[in-house]
Structure formats: structure tokens, C-alpha cells
C-alpha positions as a Markdown table, in Angstrom:
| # | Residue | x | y | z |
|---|---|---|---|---|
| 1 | Unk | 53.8 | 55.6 | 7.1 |
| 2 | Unk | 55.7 | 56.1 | 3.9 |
| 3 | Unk | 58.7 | 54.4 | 5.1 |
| 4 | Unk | 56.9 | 51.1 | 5.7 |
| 5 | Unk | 56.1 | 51.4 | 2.0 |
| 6 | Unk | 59.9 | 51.7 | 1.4 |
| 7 | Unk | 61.3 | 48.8 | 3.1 |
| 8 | Unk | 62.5 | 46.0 | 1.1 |
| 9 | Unk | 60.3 | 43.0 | 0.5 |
| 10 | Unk | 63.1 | 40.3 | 1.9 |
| 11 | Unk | 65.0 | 41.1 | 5.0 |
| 12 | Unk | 68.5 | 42.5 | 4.5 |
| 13 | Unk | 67.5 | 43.4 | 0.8 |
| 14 | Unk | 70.0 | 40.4 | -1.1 |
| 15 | Unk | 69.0 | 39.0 | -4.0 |
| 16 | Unk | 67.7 | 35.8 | -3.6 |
| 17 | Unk | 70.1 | 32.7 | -4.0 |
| 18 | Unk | 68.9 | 30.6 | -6.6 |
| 19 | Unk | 70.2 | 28.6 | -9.0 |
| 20 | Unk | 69.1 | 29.7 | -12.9 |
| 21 | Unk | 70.5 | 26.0 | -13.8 |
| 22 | Unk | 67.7 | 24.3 | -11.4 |
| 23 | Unk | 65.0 | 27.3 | -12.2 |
| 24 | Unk | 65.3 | 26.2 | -16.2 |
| 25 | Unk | 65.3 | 22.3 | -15.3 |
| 26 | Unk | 62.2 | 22.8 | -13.3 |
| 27 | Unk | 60.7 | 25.0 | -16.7 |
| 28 | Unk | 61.6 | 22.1 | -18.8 |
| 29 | Unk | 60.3 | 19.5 | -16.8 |
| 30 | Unk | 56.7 | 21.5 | -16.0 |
| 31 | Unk | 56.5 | 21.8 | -19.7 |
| 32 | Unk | 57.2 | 17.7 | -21.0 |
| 33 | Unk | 54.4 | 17.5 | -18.0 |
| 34 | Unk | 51.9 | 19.7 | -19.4 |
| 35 | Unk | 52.6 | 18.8 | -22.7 |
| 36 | Unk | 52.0 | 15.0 | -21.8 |
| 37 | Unk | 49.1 | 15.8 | -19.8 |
| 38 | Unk | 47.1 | 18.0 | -22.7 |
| 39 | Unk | 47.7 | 15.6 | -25.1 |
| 40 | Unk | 46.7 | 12.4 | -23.3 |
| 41 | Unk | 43.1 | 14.8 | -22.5 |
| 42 | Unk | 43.1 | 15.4 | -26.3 |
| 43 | Unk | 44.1 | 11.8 | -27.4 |
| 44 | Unk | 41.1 | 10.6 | -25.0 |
| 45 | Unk | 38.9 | 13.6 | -26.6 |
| 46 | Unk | 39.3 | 12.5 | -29.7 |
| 47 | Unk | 38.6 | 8.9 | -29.4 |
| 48 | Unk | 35.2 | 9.4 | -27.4 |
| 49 | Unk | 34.2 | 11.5 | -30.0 |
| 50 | Unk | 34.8 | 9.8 | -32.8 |
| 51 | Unk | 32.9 | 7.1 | -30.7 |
| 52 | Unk | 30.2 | 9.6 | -30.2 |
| 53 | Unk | 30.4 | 10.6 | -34.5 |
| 54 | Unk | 31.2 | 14.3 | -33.4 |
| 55 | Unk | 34.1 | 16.5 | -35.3 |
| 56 | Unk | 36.8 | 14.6 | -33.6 |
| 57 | Unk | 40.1 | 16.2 | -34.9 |
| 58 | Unk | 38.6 | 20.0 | -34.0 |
| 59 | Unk | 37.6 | 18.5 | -30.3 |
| 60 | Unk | 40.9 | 16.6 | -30.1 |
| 61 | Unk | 43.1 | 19.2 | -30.9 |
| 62 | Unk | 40.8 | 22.0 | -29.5 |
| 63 | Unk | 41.2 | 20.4 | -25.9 |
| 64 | Unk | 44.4 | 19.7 | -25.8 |
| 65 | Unk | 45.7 | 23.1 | -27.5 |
| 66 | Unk | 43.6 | 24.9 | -24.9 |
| 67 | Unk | 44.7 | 23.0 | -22.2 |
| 68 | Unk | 48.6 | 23.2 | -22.9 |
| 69 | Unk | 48.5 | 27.1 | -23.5 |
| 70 | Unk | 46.1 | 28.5 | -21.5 |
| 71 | Unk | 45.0 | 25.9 | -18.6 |
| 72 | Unk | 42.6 | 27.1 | -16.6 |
| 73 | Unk | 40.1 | 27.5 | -20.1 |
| 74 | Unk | 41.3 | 24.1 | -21.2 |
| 75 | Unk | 40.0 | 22.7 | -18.1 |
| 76 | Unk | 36.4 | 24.7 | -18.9 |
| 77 | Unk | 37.2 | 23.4 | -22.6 |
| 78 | Unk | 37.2 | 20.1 | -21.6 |
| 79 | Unk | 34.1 | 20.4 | -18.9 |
| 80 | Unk | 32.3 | 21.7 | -22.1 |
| 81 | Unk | 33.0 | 18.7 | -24.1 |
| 82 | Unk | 31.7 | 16.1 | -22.0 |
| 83 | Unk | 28.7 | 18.5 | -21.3 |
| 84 | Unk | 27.9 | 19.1 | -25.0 |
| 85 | Unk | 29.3 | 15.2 | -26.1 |
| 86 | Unk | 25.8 | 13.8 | -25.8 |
| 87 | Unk | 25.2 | 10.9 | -23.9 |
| 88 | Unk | 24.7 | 7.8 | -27.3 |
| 89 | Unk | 27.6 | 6.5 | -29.2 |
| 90 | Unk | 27.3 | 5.2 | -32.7 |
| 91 | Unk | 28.4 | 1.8 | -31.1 |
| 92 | Unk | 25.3 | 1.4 | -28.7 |
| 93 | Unk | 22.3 | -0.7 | -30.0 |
| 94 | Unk | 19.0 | 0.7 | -29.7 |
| 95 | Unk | 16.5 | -0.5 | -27.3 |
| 96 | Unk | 12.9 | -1.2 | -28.3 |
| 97 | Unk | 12.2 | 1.6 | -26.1 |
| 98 | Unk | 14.4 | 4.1 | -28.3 |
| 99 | Unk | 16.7 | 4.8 | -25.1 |
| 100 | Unk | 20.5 | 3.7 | -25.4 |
| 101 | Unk | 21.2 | 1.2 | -22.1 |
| 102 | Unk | 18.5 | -0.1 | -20.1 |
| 103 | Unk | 17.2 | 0.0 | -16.6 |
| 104 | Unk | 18.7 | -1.7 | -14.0 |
């Protein structure tokens, strides 16, 4: 039993051939895509909220800070914006009902 626990984890027991060149090209290009990625969410953040009269930079930057570092949270971040966001803009006239939109 203990010698199972000793065998290698890839047959022969080589080092794997890979190229560090392609490994740090494939870094580099993950990170422009994250980085575009978290900031388009936060550019789109920030301008529903200002829409919406919320603190906009804090959102903005919030969302798409989270999102670049750590993102699986920024993902929850961002579910929590548009949960919290509320559903009126500043932009939408009120109804004689007092509701925003109208029935279909």
C-alpha cells in the first residue's frame, strides 16, 4: 500500500515539457482579458448607477476591483449590485399611479 503512495504522479517521472516563454504569454494575455473584462463590468456599473443616483465611483470601482482580483466575489459583487440597485432611475417620469413604467 505504501508504495502506491510513492509512485510518481506522471509516468516515467520527467519533468513536464513546457515552454516558460508560452506559459508567461498565456499569463499576460489572461490578464489584458480580465483586466478588460472588470473594467467594462465597472464602466457599465458606474453608468447605471449614476442613472439610478447611487454612489457611482464606490460601485464602479468596487465591481470592477473585485472582479479583477478576486473573481469569484466580484461575480457575487456584481449580483449584489443589481439586487440592491433598485428598480427607478432619476430619468423615468412618474406615473399618476406613483409606479415607474406602466402595464402592458
Amino acid at each position: 500500500m505504501l508504495q502506491l503512495a510513492l509512485l510518481p504522479l506522471q509516468a516515467g517521472g520527467e519533468a513536464a515539457n513546457v515552454d516558460s516563454t508560452a506559459v508567461l504569454v498565456g499569463m499576460i494575455i489572461g490578464l489584458i482579458i480580465g483586466g478588460l473584462i472588470a473594467a467594462g463590468a465597472g464602466y457599465w456599473v458606474y453608468k447605471d448607477a449614476s442613472k439610478r443616483e447611487n454612489n457611482e465611483l464606490l460601485w464602479g470601482i468596487g465591481v470592477a476591483a473585485t472582479l479583477f482580483l478576486v473573481f469569484p466575489i466580484g461575480i457575487l459583487v456584481l449580483v449584489a449590485y443589481v439586487i440592491v440597485r433598485g428598480d427607478e432611475t432619476g430619468t423615468e417620469p412618474m406615473q399618476e399611479g406613483g409606479a415607474a413604467g406602466g402595464d402592458w
